[in-house]
C-alpha positions, 0 to 999 in steps of 0.5 A: 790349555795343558792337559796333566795326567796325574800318575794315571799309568792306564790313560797315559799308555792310551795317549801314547798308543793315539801317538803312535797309532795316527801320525807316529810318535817322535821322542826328543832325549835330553840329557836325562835319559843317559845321565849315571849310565855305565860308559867305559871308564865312569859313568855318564855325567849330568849338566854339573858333574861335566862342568867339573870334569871340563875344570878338572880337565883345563887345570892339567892342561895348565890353562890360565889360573885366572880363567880357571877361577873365574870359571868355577862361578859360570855356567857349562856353556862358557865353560865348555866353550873355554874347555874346548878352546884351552884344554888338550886335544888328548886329554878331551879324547880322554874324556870323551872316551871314558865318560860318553862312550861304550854307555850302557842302558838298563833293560827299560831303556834298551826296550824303550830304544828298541821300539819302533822309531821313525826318528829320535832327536838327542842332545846327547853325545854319547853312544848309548842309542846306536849301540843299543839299536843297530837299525838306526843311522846317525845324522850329524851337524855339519854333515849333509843328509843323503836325500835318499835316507830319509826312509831309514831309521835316522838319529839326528844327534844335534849335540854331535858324536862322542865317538866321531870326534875321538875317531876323526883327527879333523872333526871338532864338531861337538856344539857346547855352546849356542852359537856352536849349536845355531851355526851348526843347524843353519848350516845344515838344512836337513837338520833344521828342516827336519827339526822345524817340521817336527816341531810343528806338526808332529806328535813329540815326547820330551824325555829327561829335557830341561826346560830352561836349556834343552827345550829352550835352544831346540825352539829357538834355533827351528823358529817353530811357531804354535799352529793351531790347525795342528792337534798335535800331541806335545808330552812332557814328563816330570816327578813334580806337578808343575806350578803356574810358572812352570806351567807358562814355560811349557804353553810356551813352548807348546806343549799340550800334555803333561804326564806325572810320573812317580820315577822316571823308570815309569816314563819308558814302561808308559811307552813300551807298554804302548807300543806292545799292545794286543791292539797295536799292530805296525803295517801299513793299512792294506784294508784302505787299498783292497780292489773292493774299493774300487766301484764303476760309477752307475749308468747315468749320463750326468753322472759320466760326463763329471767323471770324463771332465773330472768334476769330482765335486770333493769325492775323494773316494770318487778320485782314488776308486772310481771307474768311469761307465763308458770305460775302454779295454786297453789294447795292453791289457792282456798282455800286462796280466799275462806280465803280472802272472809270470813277474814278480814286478812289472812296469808300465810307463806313461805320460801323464794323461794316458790313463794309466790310474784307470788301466791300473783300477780296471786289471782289478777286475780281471785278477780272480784268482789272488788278493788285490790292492791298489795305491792311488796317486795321492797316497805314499809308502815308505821302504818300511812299508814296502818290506811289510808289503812283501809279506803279505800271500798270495796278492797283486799289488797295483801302485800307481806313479809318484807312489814310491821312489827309487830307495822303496824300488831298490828295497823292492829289488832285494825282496824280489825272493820273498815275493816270489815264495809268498806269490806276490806281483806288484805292478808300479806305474811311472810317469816319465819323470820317474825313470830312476824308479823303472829302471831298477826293474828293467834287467833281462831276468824280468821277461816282457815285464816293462810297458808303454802306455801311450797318451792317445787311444788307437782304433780299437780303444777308441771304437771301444770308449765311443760306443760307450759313450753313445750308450750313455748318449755322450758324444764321442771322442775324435780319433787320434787325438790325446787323451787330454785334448779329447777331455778338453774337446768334450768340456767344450760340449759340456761348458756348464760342469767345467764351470766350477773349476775354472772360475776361481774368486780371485787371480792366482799369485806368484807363490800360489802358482809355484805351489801348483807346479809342485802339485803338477809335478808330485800329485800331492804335496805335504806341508812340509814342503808347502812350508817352503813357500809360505803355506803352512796349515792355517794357509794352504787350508785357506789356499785349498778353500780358494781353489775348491774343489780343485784343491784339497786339504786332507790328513796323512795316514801313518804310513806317511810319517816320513814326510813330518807332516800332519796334513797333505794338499792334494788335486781333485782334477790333473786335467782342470790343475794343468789348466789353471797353469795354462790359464796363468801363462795366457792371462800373465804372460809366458815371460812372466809364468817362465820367470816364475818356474826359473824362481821356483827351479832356484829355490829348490834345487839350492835346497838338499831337501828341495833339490829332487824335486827340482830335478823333476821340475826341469825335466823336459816331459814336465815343463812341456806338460805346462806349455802344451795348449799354448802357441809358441810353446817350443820357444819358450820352452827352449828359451827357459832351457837356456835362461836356466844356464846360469843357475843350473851349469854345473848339473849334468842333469840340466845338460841333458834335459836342455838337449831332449828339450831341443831333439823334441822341439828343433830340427835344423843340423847346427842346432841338433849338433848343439843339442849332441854336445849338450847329451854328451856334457852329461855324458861324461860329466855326471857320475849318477849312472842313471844319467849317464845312461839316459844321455847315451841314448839321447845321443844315439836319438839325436844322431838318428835325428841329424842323420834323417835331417841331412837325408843320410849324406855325411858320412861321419855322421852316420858312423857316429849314430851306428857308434852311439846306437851300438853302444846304447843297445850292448852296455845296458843290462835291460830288457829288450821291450825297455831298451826299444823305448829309449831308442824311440823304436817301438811304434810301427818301425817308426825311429829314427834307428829304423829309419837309418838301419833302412836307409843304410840297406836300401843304399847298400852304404859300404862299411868297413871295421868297428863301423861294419861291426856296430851295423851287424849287432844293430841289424842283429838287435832289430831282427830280435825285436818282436816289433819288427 
């Protein structure tokens, strides 16, 4: 059923605010939008005045009279396509230049292009948007799509670009035609996602679109298809009140909201009021987030064990605020806030399970003396966010892992003096996969600011949590144990709350399984990834129902628009959702499970929107994470790793993770020195610095490892490891606490650095040259480590 507003201007802004005010608000422009517009030498034709500008053209290139004539009765398509076949490449650059460039709007309309935009679609190849709003960054057909702009303001210009084809000799890459414009959006993937996405689950206005061509091709070429689940808010506008045909052209297309105008000026005075109203106000929702959400769940023994076990039963605010009774202190806590009180950024690093949401929860309670604020795990902020976030005073903001990715760290980066004149300190949280995320704040002008959450309590931590525990009569967790086997070891105590997370209804499919990695990996997924592997809304509602409580399906909040989806699944329990995973290997068979993720790793990486994610998927502290409880998980990890080669060989990203894999999991020397050729491929393949860095240090590790695994014999080898550890200490412009991380050096002198620097003293080894040299600047390094 269409809703029309019948020339109500006040209830027409109101759908519009709602728009932008949930999930934001994406206009598609047709041709309407710049058509009579000043360009630089005429004015911008419509459909039928570049018809015959595009006849005109074709008779001065002397084109066949035959195809002239019998072109005067087609339509623009076939004739655009002959124009752009037959006519001179000059006289079309003259064309273009004087009727789809140097376009100017009106003051309505620059206004309208100057509101705050997420994205807008345009069909249109003149220059009018970004001349007017300088923010926005074109997307182009034919053109890929940086993963890591997507934060930005972005115009897809499905049509093409005037001004590109008048300035690039090679370019022809404007779409006249359908099978021009279908060609182009199958090629590029960004494109087409983004456009099917939106399509979809967004709320969208239609301006100065036909329906019988511009909408038309924009739904044919997404594949889009109505979703009910979604309440999206489909607008299109018009002068004339539809008739029943009209009206069953627009249902068709979906769209749900008809708003008539007296002239189309009103259109962008709906919009602009819209968007300045007193009660619009474009930040991120910070209330959501302030410590006082955070509570301590009450002194009760049942209440506690369904906390430690993670039986959530649902509780959303229970997963993203709550705090367990029986909590225990950190042993890093101090010094973190010491950190917080002197940074204006601070990194703590850690495996999954090793507490760090908790470690983050607790330190609200001791930050008296500022505004707090946490983000938990299952939410996400854009660069945008971050900028607005930098304005906030006198704050401690607390961000946990998977939250942010490296474009918001790098836009963090360069407000660190915005933060530090409004007193604000953020603390992020990383898991291993997001290294690129911490190292963009691990530079020696942040002192002390980087931290190592490990994933098993020491002595005083666990005195600490076991004396609660027995105040609440619960039985105590075994010293050096993980975190996640000590959780697992208690649902064994307390088989009756485990219960509802591990009996599901039906056996866990192929797709369903993929699906659950993802979420392993990113700790939320939005549908329009979930899209990729068959779960659009109607269907991960129906997956999450089949799953509950362990899975959830709930709405994106503004500050998530980016991600043009209107509803996210999320995990109620890390803990029970790894052994689901651990449940499928065991029941279908590890070759089955290993096949299953070299599937998932293919589709992905192949796909430029996907590719990240697939990158995490293969980093080694993921994968091992799936396999960790099963027998015979080393070589299997190790055979995926190499099954993997065919697809993934030309990555030095997969080089790497293959040889960390094999220095975690194998020690004999033929396979270590496989292992160092592997780090160095990577090495000197890739061109991503971040890569690079971390194979330098993964080489130093390995020849440490080699080294110990010889008993220090060879000679050649030890001058090799001095080599690569010299290297790895004196490039890298990070802190020292960051750089002992890497070098596995941090843990009672325990690394294999020590282990050779000990050696080499003990034995008075003789070294002469660049060898003497790399020995005295390590010596020199570890004599300034706090930790030696």
């Amino acid at each position: 059923m269409i809703n029309i507003i019948d020339k109500e201007f006040n209830k027409s802004v109101e759908i519009i605010k709602s728009c932008i005010l949930s999930s934001g608000l994406i206009p598609i422009l047709g041709s309407g939008f710049t058509r009579n517009c000043e360009a630089k030498n005429a004015k911008v034709p419509d459909g039928k005045q570049l018809k015959e500008i595009m006849i005109r053209t074709l008779i001065k290139s002397s084109a066949d009279e035959n195809l002239i004539a019998a072109l005067k009765d087609s339509d623009l398509k076939k004739v655009s396509k002959s124009y752009l076949k037959h006519s001179k490449k000059e006289l079309i650059i003259q064309d273009l230049t004087s009727y789809f460039t140097e376009v100017k709007l009106d003051k309505l309309k620059k206004d309208f292009i100057n509101n705050d935009w997420k994205y807008i679609y345009t069909l249109n190849i003149d220059d009018a948007i970004e001349r007017e709003n300088k923010k926005i960054k074109k997307v182009l057909p034919y053109k890929k799509l940086q993963h890591r702009i997507r934060d930005h303001h972005l115009l897809y210009k499905i049509h093409g670009c005037a001004t590109e084809e008048i300035t690039y000799s090679e370019s022809d890459s404007l779409i006249f035609s359908d099978a021009q414009y279908i060609r182009s959006l199958t090629k590029n993937e960004s494109i087409l996602n983004a456009l099917k996405n939106d399509i979809s689950e967004s709320n969208i206005i239609y301006i100065g679109c036909s329906l019988d061509r511009e909408i038309d091709i924009i739904h044919a070429v997404s594949g889009a298809k109505e979703d009910k689940s979604v309440s999206s808010k489909r607008i299109f506008f018009t002068r004339q009140t539809p008739d029943t045909i009209t009206l069953d052209s627009l249902e068709d297309y979906n769209i749900n909201t008809v708003i008539i105008v007296n002239d189309f000026d009103e259109i962008y005075k709906i919009v602009n009021t819209a968007f300045n109203s007193e009660d619009f106000d474009d930040k991120i929702d910070f209330e959501n987030f302030k410590s006082s959400n955070i509570f301590t769940v009450e002194k009760d023994k049942n209440k506690n064990i369904n906390f430690l076990l993670q039986n959530f039963d649902n509780n959303s605010e229970l997963i993203r605020f709550g705090v367990p009774y029986y909590i225990s202190k950190r042993s890093i806590t101090p010094d973190v806030i010491n950190s917080i009180n002197k940074n204006n950024v601070t990194i703590i690093k850690g495996r999954r399970f090793s507490g760090k949401s908790l470690l983050l929860k607790t330190i609200t309670i001791h930050v008296k003396d500022r505004n707090v604020y946490y983000i938990p795990s299952d939410s996400s902020i854009s660069s945008e966010d971050i900028d607005k976030l930098t304005r906030l005073s006198n704050s401690v903001v607390l961000i946990d892992s998977n939250v942010v990715s490296y474009e918001e760290a790098y836009t963090l980066r360069k407000e660190i003096k915005a933060l530090k004149n409004n007193n604000v300190s953020i603390l992020i949280a990383c898991n291993p996969t997001e290294v690129d995320v911490s190292n963009v704040f691990l530079t020696p002008e942040f002192e002390d600011n980087f931290f190592e959450l490990r994933n098993s309590l020491d002595d005083h931590e666990t005195s600490d949590i076991n004396r609660n525990l027995s105040l609440l009569g619960i039985i105590e967790w075994k010293r050096k144990q993980t975190i996640l086997n000590n959780t697992y070891n208690s649902s064994i105590h307390y088989p009756y709350i485990r219960a509802d997370f591990l009996h599901f209804k039906e056996d866990i499919q192929n797709n369903e399984l993929k699906l659950l990695l993802i979420l392993a990996v990113l700790d939320k997924v939005y549908i329009s990834i979930s899209r990729h592997l068959g779960f659009g809304n109607s269907e991960s509602a129906a997956l999450a129902k089949k799953f509950n409580p362990l899975l959830e399906i709930i709405e994106t909040d503004r500050s998530e628009r980016n991600h043009k989806s209107k509803f996210k699944i999320v995990v109620n329990s890390k803990v029970w959702l790894f052994n689901a995973i651990n449940g499928f290997s065991i029941k279908n068979g590890a070759e089955k499970t290993k096949n299953i993720i070299i599937e998932l790793i293919s589709e992905f990486y192949r796909n430029i929107d996907l590719n990240p994610i697939a990158k995490k998927v293969i980093m080694f502290d993921t994968i091992n994470q799936f396999f960790f409880r099963r027998e015979g998980a080393g070589k299997l990890l190790i055979g995926l790793y190499s099954d993997l080669e065919s697809i993934l060989s030309n990555d030095p990203d997969y080089w790497l993770q293959r040889a960390k894999a094999m220095d975690r999991i194998l020690k004999d020397q033929p396979s270590l020195m496989n292992a160092i050729d592997y780090a160095k491929k990577a090495f000197f393949d890739s061109t991503r610095d971040k890569t690079t860095m971390n194979a330098e240090f993964t080489i130093a590790n390995l020849y440490g490892k080699l080294c110990f695994t010889t008993n220090y014999s060879n000679i050649d080898f030890i001058k090799e490891a001095l080599f690569w550890y010299n290297s790895s200490i004196s490039k890298y412009n990070f802190n020292q606490n960051y750089v002992n991380s890497l070098l596995d050096n941090t843990v009672k002198n325990k690394g294999h650095l020590h282990k050779l620097m000990k050696n080499i003293l003990s034995t008075s080894m003789p070294f002469t040259g660049e060898s003497k040299q790399h020995f005295n600047n390590i010596l020199q390094f570890l004599k300034s480590n706090k930790n030696d």
